[in-house]
C-alpha positions in Angstrom: -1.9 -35.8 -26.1 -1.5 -38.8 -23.8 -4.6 -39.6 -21.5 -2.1 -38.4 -18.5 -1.3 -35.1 -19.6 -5.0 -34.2 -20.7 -6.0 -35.8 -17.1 -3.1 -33.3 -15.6 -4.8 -30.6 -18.2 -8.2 -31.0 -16.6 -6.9 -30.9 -12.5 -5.2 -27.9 -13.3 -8.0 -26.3 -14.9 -10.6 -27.3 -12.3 -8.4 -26.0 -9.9 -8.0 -22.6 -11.4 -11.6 -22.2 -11.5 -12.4 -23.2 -7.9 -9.7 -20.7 -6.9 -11.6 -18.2 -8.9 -14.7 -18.5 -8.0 -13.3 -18.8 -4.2 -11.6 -15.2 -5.0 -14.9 -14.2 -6.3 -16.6 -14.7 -3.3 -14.1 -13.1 -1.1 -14.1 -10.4 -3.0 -17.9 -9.6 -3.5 -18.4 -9.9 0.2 -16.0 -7.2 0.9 -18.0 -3.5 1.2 -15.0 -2.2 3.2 -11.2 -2.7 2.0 -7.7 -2.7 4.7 -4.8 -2.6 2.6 -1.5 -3.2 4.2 0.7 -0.6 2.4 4.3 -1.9 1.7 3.8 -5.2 -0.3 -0.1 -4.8 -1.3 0.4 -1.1 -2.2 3.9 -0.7 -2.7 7.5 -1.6 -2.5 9.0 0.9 -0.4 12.3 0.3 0.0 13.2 -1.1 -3.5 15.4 2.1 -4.1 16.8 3.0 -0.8 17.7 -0.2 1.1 15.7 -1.5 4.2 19.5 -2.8 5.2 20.7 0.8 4.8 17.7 2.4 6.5 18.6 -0.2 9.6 22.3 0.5 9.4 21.5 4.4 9.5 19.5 3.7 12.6 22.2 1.5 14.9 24.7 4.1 13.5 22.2 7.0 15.3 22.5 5.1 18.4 25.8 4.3 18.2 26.4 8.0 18.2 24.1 8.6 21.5 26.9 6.1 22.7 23.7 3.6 23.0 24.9 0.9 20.4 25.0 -1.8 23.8 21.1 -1.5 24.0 21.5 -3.5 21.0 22.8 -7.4 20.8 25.1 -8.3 18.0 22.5 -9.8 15.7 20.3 -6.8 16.2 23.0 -4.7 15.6 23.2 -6.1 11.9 19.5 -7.0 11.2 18.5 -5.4 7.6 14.9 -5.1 9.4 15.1 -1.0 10.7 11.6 -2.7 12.9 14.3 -5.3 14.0 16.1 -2.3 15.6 13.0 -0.1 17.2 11.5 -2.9 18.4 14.6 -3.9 20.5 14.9 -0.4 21.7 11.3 -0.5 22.7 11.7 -3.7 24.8 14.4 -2.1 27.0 13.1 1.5 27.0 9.3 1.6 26.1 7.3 4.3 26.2 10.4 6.1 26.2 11.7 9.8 24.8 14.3 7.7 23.0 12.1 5.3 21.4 10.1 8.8 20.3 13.3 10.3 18.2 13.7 6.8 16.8 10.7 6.3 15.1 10.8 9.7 14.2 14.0 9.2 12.9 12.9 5.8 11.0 10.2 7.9 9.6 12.2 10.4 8.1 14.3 7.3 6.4 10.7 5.9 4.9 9.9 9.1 3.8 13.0 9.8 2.1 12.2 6.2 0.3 8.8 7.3 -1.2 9.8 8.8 -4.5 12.0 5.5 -5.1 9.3 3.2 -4.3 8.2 0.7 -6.9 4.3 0.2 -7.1 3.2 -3.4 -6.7 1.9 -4.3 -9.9 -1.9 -3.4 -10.7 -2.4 -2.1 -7.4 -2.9 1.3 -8.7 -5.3 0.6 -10.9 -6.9 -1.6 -8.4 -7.6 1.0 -5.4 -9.5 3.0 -8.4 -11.6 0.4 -9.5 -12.5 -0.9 -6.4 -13.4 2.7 -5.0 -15.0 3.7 -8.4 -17.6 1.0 -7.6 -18.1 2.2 -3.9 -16.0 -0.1 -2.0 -14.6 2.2 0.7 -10.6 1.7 1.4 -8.6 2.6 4.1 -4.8 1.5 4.7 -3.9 -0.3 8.2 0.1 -0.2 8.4 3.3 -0.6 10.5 4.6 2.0 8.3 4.3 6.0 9.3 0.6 7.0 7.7 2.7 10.3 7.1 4.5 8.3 4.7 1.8 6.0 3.2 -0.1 9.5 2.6 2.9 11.1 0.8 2.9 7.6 -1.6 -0.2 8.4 -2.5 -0.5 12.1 -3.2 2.6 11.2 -5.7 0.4 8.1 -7.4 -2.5 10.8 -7.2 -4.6 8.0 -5.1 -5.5 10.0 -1.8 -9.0 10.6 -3.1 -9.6 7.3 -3.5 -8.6 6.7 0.5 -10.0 9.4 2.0 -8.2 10.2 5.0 -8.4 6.9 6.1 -4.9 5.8 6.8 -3.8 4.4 9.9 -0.2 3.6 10.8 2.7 3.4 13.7 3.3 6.0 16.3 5.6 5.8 19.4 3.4 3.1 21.1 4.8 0.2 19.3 2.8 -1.9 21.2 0.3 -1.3 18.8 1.8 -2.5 15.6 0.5 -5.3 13.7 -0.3 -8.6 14.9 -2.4 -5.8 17.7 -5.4 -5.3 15.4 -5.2 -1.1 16.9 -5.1 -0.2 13.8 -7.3 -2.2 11.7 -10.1 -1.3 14.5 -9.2 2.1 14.3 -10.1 1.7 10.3 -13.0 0.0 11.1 -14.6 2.2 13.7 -13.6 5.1 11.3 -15.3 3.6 8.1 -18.1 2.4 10.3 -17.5 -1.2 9.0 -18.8 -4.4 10.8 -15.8 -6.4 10.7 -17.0 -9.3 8.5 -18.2 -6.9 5.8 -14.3 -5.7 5.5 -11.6 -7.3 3.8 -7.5 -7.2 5.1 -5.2 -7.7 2.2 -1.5 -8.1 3.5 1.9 -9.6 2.6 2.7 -11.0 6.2 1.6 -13.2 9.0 1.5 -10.3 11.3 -1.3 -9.0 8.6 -2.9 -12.2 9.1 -3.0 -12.3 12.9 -4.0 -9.2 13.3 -6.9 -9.4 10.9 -7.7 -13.0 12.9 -8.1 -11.1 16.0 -10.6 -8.4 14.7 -12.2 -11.2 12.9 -11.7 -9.4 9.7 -11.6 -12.0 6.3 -8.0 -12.0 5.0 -6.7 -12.2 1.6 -2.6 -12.6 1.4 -0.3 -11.0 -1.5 2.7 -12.9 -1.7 4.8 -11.4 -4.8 7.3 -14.7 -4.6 7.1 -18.3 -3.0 8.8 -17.8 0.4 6.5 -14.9 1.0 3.5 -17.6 0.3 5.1 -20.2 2.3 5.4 -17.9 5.3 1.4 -16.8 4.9 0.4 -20.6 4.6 2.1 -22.0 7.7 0.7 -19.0 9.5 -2.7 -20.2 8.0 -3.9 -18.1 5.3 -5.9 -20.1 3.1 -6.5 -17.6 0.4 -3.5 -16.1 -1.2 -2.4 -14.5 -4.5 1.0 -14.2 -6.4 -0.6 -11.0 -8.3 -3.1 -8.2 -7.9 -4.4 -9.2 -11.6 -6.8 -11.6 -10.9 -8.1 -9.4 -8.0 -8.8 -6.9 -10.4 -10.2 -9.0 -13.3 -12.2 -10.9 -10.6 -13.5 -6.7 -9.8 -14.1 -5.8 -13.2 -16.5 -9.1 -14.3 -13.4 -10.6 -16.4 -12.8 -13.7 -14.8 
């Protein structure tokens, strides 16, 4: 081994550690737990495409003969938000906005029993409730949806009925914290003695502005890269070491 590589060896190594014991801190502080649901908890749309869920919704308005609400790039976003959101700039607070979201929520719930769980995240929310942590799930997603995920997981127990997600006032999505404050004055939680684990900036910004600690799950290296230039400084690629950091094995 050249003097370069075991030099290489040992920066690697000291960084590992110092990211662990950084984790470890995060992580012991935390009496409360937000979990963003798609990304942290699941993948909802891996079997039934976001693109077709979207598609489904421009084709609804199209239909009401309301496809011109929408510009061109909206009208082809894979993002089904993409499309309520642009609805609910031009119409908010509206009767149409209403039957859209309930219509997006039927297409998310139609999703659930195709949804891929993010690795160890299962056995993650069990741990960290078994050792009395209490979890609740702050979401952009319907909470009528996040609750039918977790019946079929079998991991409502572990939540309570502490889920909290979008309704017709979509000026209350995430980055607005109105749902991670409604989690906290639910759990009774101070907010530094909580913890906000998300997959996107508007996780981040959201948990900034109810001054809630943040840690980001980024399952590949453009989801990091987005988290970082919003300013997350801690952020992991896996659940694993979250849970090994939970049950004393790192």
């Amino acid at each position: 081994m050249t003097s370069d590589t075991a030099q290489t060896e040992l920066v690697t190594t000291e960084r590992v550690t110092a990211e662990t014991e950084n984790l470890r801190g995060v992580i012991e502080r935390a009496r409360f737990v937000l979990f963003d649901f798609d990304g942290p908890i699941c993948r909802l749309f891996a079997g039934h495409s976001a693109e077709d869920v979207a598609k489904d919704l421009v084709e609804w308005l199209e239909r009401q003969g309301l496809r011109g609400l929408l510009t061109e790039e909206e009208q082809v976003h894979p993002d089904p938000m993409v499309v309520l959101y642009a609805v609910h700039r031009r119409h908010p607070d509206s009767d149409l906005v209403a039957e859209l979201e309930e219509r997006l929520t039927q297409q998310e719930l139609k999703s659930v029993p195709s949804a891929w769980p993010t690795p160890y995240a299962d056995p993650l929310i069990r741990t960290w409730s078994a050792v009395g942590a209490r979890l609740a799930i702050a979401t952009n997603n319907s909470a009528r949806t996040a609750f039918s995920y977790l019946a079929s997981r079998d991991l409502t127990e572990c939540f309570a009925l502490n889920v909290y997600g979008r309704t017709e006032n979509l000026h209350h999505l995430k980055p607005d914290p109105h749902c991670l404050n409604r989690a906290l004055n639910a759990l009774g939680a101070a907010p530094a003695t909580a913890l906000m684990i998300g997959d996107a900036p508007s996780d981040l910004l959201a948990a900034r502005q109810a001054q809630v600690p943040f840690l980001g799950y980024a399952r590949n290296a453009y989801k990091e890269k987005l988290l970082r230039e919003a300013g997350a400084e801690d952020v992991v690629g896996s659940l694993e070491p979250v849970l090994r950091v939970l049950r004393g094995q790192a």
